[in-house]
LORO-494542 format. One record per residue (C-alpha): x, y, z. Coordinates in steps of 0.5 Angstrom, whole numbers, padded with zeros to 4 digits, always signed. Layout:
N
XYZ ...
END
This chain:
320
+0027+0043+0019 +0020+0039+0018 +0018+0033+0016 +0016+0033+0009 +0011+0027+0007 +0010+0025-0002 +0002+0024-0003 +0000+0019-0008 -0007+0020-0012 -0009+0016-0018 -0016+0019-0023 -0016+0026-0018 -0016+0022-0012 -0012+0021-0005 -0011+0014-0004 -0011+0010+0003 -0004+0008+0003 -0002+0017+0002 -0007+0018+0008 -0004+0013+0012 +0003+0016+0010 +0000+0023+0012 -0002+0020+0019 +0005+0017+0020 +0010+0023+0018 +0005+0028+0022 +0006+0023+0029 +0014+0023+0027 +0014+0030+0026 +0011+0031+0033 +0016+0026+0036 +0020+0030+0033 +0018+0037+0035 +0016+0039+0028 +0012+0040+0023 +0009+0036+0018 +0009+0039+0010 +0007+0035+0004 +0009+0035-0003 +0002+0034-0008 +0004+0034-0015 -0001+0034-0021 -0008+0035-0019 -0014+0032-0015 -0022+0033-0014 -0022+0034-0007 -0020+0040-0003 -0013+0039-0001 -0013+0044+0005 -0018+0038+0007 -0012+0034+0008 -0010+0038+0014 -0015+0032+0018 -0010+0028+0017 -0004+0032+0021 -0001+0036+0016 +0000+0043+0016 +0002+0046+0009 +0002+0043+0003 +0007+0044-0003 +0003+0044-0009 +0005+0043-0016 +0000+0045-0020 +0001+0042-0028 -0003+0037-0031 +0002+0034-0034 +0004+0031-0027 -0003+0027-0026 +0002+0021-0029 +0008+0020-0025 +0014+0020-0027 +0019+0018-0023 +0025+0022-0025 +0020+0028-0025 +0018+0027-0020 +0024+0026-0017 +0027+0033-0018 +0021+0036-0016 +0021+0033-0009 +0028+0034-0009 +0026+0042-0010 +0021+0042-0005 +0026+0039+0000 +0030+0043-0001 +0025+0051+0000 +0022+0047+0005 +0029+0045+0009 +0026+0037+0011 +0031+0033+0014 +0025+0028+0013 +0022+0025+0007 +0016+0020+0008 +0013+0016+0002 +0008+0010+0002 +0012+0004+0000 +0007+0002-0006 +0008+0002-0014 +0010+0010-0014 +0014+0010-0008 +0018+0005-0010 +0020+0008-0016 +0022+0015-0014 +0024+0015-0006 +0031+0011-0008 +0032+0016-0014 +0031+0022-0008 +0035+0017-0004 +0040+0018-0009 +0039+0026-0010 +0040+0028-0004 +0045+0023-0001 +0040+0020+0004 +0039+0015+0007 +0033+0011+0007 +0029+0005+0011 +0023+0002+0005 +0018-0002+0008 +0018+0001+0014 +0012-0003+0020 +0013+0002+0026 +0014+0009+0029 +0022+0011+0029 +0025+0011+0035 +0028+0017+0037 +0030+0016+0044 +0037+0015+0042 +0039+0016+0035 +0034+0015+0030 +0032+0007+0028 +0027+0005+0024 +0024-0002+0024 +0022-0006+0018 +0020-0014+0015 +0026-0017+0012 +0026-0025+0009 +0019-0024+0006 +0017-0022+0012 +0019-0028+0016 +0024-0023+0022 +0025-0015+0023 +0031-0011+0022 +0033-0005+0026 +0036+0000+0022 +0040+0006+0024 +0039+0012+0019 +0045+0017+0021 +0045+0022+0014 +0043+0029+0016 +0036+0028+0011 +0033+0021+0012 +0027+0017+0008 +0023+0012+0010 +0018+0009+0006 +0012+0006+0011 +0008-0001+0008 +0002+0000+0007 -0004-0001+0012 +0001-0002+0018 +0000+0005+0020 -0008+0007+0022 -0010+0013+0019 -0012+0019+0024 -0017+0024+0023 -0018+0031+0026 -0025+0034+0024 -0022+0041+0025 -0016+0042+0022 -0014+0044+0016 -0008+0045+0012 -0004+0051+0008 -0004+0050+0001 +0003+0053-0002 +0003+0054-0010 +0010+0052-0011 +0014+0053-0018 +0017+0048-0020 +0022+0047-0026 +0019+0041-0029 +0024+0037-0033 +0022+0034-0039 +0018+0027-0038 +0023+0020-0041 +0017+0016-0041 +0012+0017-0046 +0005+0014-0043 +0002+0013-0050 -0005+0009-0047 -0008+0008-0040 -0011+0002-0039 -0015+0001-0032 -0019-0004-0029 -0025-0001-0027 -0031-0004-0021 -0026-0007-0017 -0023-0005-0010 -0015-0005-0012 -0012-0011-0008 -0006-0006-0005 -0011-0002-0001 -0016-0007+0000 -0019-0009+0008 -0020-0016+0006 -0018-0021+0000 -0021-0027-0002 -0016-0031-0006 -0018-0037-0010 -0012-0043-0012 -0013-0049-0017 -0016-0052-0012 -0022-0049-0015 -0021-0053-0021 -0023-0049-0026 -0024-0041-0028 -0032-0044-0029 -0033-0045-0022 -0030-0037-0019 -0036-0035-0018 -0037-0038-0011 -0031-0034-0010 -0034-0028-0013 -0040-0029-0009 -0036-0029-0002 -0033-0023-0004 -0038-0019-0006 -0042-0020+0001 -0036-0019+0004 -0034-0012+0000 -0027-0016-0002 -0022-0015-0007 -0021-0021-0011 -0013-0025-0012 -0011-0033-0014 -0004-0036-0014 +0001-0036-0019 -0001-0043-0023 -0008-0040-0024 -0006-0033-0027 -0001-0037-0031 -0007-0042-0033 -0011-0035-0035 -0017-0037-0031 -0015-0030-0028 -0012-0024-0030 -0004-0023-0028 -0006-0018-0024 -0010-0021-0018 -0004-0025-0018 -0001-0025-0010 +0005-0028-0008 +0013-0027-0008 +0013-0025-0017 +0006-0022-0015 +0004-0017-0012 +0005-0016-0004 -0001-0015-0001 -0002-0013+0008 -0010-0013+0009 -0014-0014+0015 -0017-0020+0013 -0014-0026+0007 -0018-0032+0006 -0015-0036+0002 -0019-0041-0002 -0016-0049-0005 -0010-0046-0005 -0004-0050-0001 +0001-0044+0001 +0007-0045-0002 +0013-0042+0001 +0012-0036-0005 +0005-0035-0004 +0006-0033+0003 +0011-0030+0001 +0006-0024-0001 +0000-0025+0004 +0004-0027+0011 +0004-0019+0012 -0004-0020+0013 -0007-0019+0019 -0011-0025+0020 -0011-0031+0014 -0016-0036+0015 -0015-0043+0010 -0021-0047+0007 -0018-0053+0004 -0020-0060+0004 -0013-0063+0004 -0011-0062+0012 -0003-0062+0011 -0004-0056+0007 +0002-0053+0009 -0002-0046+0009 -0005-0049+0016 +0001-0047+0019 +0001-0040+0018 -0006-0039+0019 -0010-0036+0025 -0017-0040+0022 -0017-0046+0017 -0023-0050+0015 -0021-0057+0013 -0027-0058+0009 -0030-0058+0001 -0029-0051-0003 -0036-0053-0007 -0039-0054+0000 -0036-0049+0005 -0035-0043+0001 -0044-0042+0000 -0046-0043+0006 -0040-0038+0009 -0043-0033+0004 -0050-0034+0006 -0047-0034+0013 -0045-0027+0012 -0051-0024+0008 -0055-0027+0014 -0050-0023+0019 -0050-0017+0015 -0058-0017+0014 
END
């Protein structure tokens, strides 16, 4: 019995949410009195047995440049295959993009059940119960997982990644049989110098408050010394001010940083609905019944135009 954990990659790199995850599965598997494995699929720049600082002790890893771009359904029979040489009755995932894709259809496979979006450690004292957001966000739920094989998919930036500066992992080549691919990817179009939003430690969003696309920079400016991701609420994406893939909220993306500021934007129920997972969220809004004051921790009642350049200049002088 182990405790098997999927890392995600992306251009050759590990991303935050799979070094989150690793930490996770590791302290699930010492409650456990197990050990934590992972399943690398594709390749990455880094050494993998580095990753053993993060609490796994082997690694599977399936070696075939045409797994640099996920699948799901491949993917999905290849953890299938390492589940099953690896004896895991345990599969963690991160619940970002990839995980939500493959860790149902691994649910499905191998007839387990499976908790996604989970926020804290199982408990195990008596049975195995994981807690999880549920009506976006606004409650938790505690969800009893009796299958002999168990999947859990942990939210992003909930779990803080641990480090152990000796440790390092065995790397297992496994040999998979790798099934034909049903999605042919044909182009990839990245945005490139930017922090992505999913793993972004803070957010400075931007709604129709600011009046127009022209007037942005004010934000960029604020982002820029604050090394932040940059997000705009639906109206402003569907007005082109901004491109579709900063847009957060319940049809947008949802996001979990440590810190959201939210500039000109009103706080619809949709909006919160993808950012209330934040850890602080303050408003600057000059409209004081905004309803975003009411879900958050900071609010300025004052001019966009006037507060955001002073709070920049007001970071650079902190930082300087």
């Amino acid at each position: 019995m182990s405790v098997l954990i999927f890392i995600d990659h992306s251009d050759g790199a590990i991303k935050k949410a799979s070094l989150e995850a690793i930490s996770y599965g590791a302290k699930i598997a010492e409650q456990l009195g197990t050990t934590a494995e992972g399943a690398l699929l594709g390749n990455i720049h880094e050494d993998i047995a580095s990753l053993g600082k993060y609490g796994v002790k082997k690694i599977y890893h399936v070696s075939d440049a045409a797994l640099d771009h996920p699948d799901p359904q491949v993917f999905t029979d290849i953890i299938a295959q390492i589940a099953e040489k690896s004896g895991a009755k345990l599969i963690v995932f991160s619940n970002n993009l990839h995980g939500k894709a493959i860790a149902p259809r691994v649910s499905a496979k191998l007839k387990a059940g499976l908790v996604a979006g989970a926020v804290a450690l199982p408990d195990t004292s008596n049975g195995f119960i994981v807690k999880k957001n549920v009506f976006s966000g606004k409650a938790f739920a505690f969800i009893a997982i009796n299958t002999d094989i168990k999947i859990i998919s942990l939210n992003p930036n909930v779990f803080p990644v641990s480090v152990s500066a000796d440790a390092s992992a065995e790397v297992v080549p496994f040999a998979a049989t790798i099934g034909e691919p049903r999605i042919k990817v044909s182009a990839v179009n990245k945005v490139t110098g930017e922090i992505p939003l999913g793993e972004a430690e803070i957010v400075v969003s931007g709604g129709r408050g600011l009046k127009g696309p022209e007037n942005w920079k004010i934000l960029e400016d604020l982002a820029a010394a604050l090394g932040a991701a940059t997000a705009c609420s639906r109206p402003v994406a569907d007005a082109d001010w901004r491109p579709h893939h900063e847009h957060v909220g319940q049809t947008g993306l949802a996001i979990a940083p440590n810190l959201y500021i939210a500039i000109g934007i009103s706080g619809a129920i949709q909006h919160l609905a993808g950012v209330n997972r934040s850890k602080v969220i303050a408003v600057i809004n000059k409209d004081p019944e905004a309803p975003f004051f009411k879900a958050a921790d900071y609010g300025i009642v004052g001019d966009a135009f006037e507060v955001v350049p002073k709070l920049t200049e007001a970071v650079k002088a902190l930082k300087g």
